[in-house]
N, C-alpha and C positions, 0 to 999 in steps of 0.2 A: 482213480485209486479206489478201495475198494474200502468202503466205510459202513460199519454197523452202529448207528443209524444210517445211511445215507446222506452226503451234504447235499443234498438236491431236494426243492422242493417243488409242489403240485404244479406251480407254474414255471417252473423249469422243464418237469416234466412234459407239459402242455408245448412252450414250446420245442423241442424236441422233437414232439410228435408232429407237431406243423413243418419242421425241418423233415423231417421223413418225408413225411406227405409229398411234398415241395420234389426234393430230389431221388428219391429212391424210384418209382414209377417210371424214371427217364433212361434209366440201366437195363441191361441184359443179365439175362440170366446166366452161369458159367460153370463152366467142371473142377471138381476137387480131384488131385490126384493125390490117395492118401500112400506113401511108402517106408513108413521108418516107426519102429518101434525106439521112444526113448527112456531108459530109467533115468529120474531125477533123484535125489537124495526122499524126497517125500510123496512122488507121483510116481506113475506111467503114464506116458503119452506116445499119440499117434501122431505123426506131423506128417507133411504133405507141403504141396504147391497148389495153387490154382492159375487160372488166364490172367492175364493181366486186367481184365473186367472189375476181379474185386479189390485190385488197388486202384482203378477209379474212383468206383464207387466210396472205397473209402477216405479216398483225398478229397473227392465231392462232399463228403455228408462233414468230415474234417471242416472244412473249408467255411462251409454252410453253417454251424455249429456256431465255429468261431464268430460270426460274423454277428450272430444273435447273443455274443455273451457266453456262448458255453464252449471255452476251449477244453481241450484234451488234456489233462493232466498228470496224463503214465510218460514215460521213457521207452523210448524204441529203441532196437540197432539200430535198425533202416526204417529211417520215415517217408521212402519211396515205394518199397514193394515190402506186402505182406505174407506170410505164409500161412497155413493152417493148422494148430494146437490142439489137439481134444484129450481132453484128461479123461482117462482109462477108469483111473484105479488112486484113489490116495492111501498113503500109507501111514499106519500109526507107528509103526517102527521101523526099523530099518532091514532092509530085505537082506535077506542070505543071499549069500554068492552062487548055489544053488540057482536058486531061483532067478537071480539075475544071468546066470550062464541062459537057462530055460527061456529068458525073454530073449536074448541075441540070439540064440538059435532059430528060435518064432520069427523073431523080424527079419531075419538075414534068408529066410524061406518062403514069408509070406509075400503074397500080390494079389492086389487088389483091383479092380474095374474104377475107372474112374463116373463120378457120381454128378450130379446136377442139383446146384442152390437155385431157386426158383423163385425165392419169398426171403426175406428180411422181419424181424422181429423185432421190435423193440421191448426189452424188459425190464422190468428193474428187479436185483434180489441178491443175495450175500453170495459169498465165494462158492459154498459148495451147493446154490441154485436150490436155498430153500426160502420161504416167504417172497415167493415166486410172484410177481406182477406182469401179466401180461396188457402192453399198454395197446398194442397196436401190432396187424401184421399187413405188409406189402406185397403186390409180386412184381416180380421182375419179367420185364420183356423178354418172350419167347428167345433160346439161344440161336447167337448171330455166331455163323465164321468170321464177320467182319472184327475188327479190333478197334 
């Protein structure tokens, strides 16, 4: 969940990062395929798929977390496959219909290349990724066709 202060402390954090450490190194790299413009009542977002890679990786470091004491405390649909979210655009008010015609028309036209995750981050910082902490970065093994 997402707390200002943070309920997590330095050696939560610590370990964390030795769970990274640990499992991330042992993953491939994988492609994002970004295709959907979405209005929420208070965003824009970009969503997509990716390989089934990053729901390893994410049930691994899951997994891993758990085991050291730091379980996961958000609510998913699907606690088996993940998709990919990137918030565009937040909003202080509520968009005109205008402008939400203007984003369906964008998304229903646009296409994009699909991209390559290579590296993992670990961060800590508030929702809209300010008082930014960078703990640690990974990379991931060169992309495999393998699955």
């Amino acid at each position: 969940m997402v707390n200002d202060p943070p309920r997590f402390d330095e050696k939560i954090k610590q370990t964390a990062k030795d769970v990274f450490a640990r499992v991330v190194p042992f993953h491939h790299s994988f492609k994002v395929f970004l295709y959907k413009l979405i209005i929420f009542p208070h965003n824009l977002a970009l969503v997509g798929t990716t390989e089934d890679k990053l729901d390893n990786l994410i049930l691994d470091l899951d997994k891993a977390l758990h085991e050291k004491g730091i379980p996961d405390d958000k609510v998913y649909t699907n606690n088996k496959y993940f998709f990919i979210n990137m918030t565009l655009a937040r909003f202080q008010e509520r968009p005109t219909s205008h402008f939400i015609n203007e984003v369906h028309n964008l998304s229903d036209t646009m296409q994009f290349m699909p991209y390559i995750i290579d590296s993992v981050t670990l961060a800590s910082c508030n929702a809209v990724f300010k008082k930014r902490e960078i703990i640690e970065s990974w990379s991931l093994l060169p992309l495999s066709n393998s699955k």
